[in-house]
N, C-alpha and C positions, 0 to 999 in steps of 0.2 A: 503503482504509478506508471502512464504510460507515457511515454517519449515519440521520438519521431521512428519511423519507418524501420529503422534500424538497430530499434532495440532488445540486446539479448538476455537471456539469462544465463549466467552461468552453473554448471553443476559442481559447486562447492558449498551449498547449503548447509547441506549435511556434514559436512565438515567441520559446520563451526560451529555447533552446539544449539542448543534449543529455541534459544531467541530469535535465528535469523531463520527466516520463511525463504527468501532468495538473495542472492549477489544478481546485480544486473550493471549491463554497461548500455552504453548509446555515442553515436557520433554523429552529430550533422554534417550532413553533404550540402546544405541549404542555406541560404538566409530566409527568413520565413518565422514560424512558429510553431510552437507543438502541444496539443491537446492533453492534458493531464484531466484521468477520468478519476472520479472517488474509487476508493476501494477500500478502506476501512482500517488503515495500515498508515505504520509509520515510517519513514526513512532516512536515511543519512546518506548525502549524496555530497560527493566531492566532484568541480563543476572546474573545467581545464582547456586549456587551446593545446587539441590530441594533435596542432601538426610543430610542436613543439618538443626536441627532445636533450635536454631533459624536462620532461611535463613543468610549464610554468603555469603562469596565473590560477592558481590553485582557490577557489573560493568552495566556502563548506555550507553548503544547507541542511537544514534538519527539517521536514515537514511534519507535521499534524496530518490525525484524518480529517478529509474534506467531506464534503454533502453535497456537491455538484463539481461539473465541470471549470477548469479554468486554462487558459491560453497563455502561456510564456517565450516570448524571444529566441531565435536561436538564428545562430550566425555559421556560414561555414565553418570547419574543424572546430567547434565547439563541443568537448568531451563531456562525459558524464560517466560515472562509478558510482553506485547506489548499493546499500545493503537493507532490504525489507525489512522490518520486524515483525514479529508473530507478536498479535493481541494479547495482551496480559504479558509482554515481555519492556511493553518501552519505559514501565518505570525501573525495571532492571535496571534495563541499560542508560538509561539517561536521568533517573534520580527523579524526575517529577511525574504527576499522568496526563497522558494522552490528552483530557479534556483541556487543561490549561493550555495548549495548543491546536486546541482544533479548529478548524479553518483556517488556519495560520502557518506560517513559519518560519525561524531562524535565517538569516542569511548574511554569512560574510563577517562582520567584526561581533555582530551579535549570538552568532552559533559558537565564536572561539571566546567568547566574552563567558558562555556559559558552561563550553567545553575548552580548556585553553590545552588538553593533550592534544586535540584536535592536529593540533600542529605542526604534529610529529611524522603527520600522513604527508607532509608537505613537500619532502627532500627524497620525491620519487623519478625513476629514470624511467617508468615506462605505465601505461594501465596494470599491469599486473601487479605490481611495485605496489600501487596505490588501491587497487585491491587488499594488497597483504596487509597494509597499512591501517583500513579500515575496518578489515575482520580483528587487526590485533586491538585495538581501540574499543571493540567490542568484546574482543577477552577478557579485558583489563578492567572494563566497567563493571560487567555480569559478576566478575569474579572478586569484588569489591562490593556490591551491593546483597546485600541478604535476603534483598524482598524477593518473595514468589508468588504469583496468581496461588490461590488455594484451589483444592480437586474441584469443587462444588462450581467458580470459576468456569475452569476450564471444562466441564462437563456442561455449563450452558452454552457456551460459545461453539463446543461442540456442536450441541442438537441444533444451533442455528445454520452452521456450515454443511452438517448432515441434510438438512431439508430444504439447503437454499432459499434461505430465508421464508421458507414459504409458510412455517407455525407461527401460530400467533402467539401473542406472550402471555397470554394465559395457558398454554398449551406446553409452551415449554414450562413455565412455573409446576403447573400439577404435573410433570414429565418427575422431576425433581422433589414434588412435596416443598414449596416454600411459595411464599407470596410473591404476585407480579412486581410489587416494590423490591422484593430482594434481587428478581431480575434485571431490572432495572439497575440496582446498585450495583452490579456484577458486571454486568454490557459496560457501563461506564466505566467502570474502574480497568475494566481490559482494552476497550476500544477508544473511549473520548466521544463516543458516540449514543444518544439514547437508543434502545433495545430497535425499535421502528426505522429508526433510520438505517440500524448496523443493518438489517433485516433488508430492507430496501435495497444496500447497494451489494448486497450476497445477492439478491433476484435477478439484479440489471444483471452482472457479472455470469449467473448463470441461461441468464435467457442469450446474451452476449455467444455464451458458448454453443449454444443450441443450436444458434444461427450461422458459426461459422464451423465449426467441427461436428456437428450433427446432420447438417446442411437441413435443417427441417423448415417448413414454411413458415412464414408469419401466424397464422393461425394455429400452426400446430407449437410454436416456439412458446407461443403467447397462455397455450392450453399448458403446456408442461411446465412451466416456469409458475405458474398458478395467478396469472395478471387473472384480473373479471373477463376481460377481452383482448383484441388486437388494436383496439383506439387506447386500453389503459396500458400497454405496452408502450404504446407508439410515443405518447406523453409524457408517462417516465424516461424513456430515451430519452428525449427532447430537453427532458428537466437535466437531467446525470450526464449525456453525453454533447448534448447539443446537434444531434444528427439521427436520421427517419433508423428505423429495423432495417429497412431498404437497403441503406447505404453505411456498411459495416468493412468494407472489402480493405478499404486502409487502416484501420485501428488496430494499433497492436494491442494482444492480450495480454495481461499478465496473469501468473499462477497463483491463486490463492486456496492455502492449507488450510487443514484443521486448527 
């Protein structure tokens, strides 16, 4: 999920056990708006006025994966605390899947309506407070819920991450020996996404990176990302981000694992 200008990742991932891909914060300095690009991922984001202490107006979003771009509000000191979930983990941790949320998401009496621990994040003195708050929240689910992605799972999701998105899904099935439908059944059940589209926003995402940490041209971004061309690059941008290969210099990235 990307925020405005100012959003980080923190290095406590790894901390918190297998579900969470990343901890991320953000603050606006703006009234304005902020770009949220698909990425195939799900989140739990507690949304605060950071020039408040102790942190008040505490409101809890849970997103779905998205399929394109979408624009949301942000107001001066307007806080955010986000914890990512790795694919094949959000039924863990939230009990239903991915798909029943995608393009969507919980917010506010409806995210504590279906998480009411939720709440417990609430009675925090500072972001990191509400950090701890939120990785505990995610302990206490995983550690609660029995279900696990199976190896077969997470071995497709793999080779899609592996090749950024660039196999086709008959490519990944005979990788594996099972039918495209079984891939199929597997991308969804970890993502909420079908197999082409999870594929699609691993492309963006890595052509994304090509451009600004590789510093390669368009043409060559467009070649190694495995688009037809730099017009089918440019399109997809335009669909997923709403903005040219050109004009990348503001979009913050975010990190997407295995």
């Amino acid at each position: 999920m990307t925020l405005s200008a100012r959003y980080t990742e923190l290095s406590l991932a790894a901390d918190l056990g297998e579900e969470v891909e990343a901890v991320w914060t953000s603050v606006s300095d703006r009234a304005g708006s902020y770009r949220v690009l698909p990425d195939g991922r799900c989140d739990i984001i507690a949304r605060f006025d950071a020039r408040q202490r102790p942190i008040a107006d505490v409101t809890f979003v849970v997103t779905g994966p998205t399929t394109r771009f979408y624009d949301a509000p942000i107001e001066p000191g307007m806080g955010f605390v986000g914890i990512r979930l790795r694919p094949g983990c959000f039924e863990r941790v939230l009990g239903f899947e991915p798909a029943e949320l995608t393009d969507a998401a919980l917010i506010g009496p409806d995210a504590l309506s279906a998480w009411p621990d939720l709440e417990l994040c609430v009675s925090a003195r500072d972001e990191n407070e509400l950090v701890e708050g939120l990785a505990a929240f995610v302990r206490r689910r995983a550690a609660g819920n029995a279900f696990m992605l199976d190896p077969l799972g997470r071995s497709v999701i793999r080779a899609f991450h592996a090749s950024g998105g660039r196999l086709r899904i008959s490519e990944v099935a005979g990788m594996h020996d099972i039918s495209e439908r079984t891939v199929q059944r597997l991308v969804v059940k970890a993502t909420g996404l079908p197999p082409k589209a999870f594929a699609a926003v691993l492309q963006f995402h890595r052509s994304l990176r090509l451009l600004r940490d590789h510093r390669l041209t368009l043409a060559g971004a467009a070649l190694e990302a495995g688009f037809a061309d730099q017009a089918h690059m440019s399109r997809i941008f335009q669909r997923m981000g709403g903005f040219s290969p050109a004009r990348i210099s503001d979009v913050p990235l975010v990190s997407l694992n295995e």
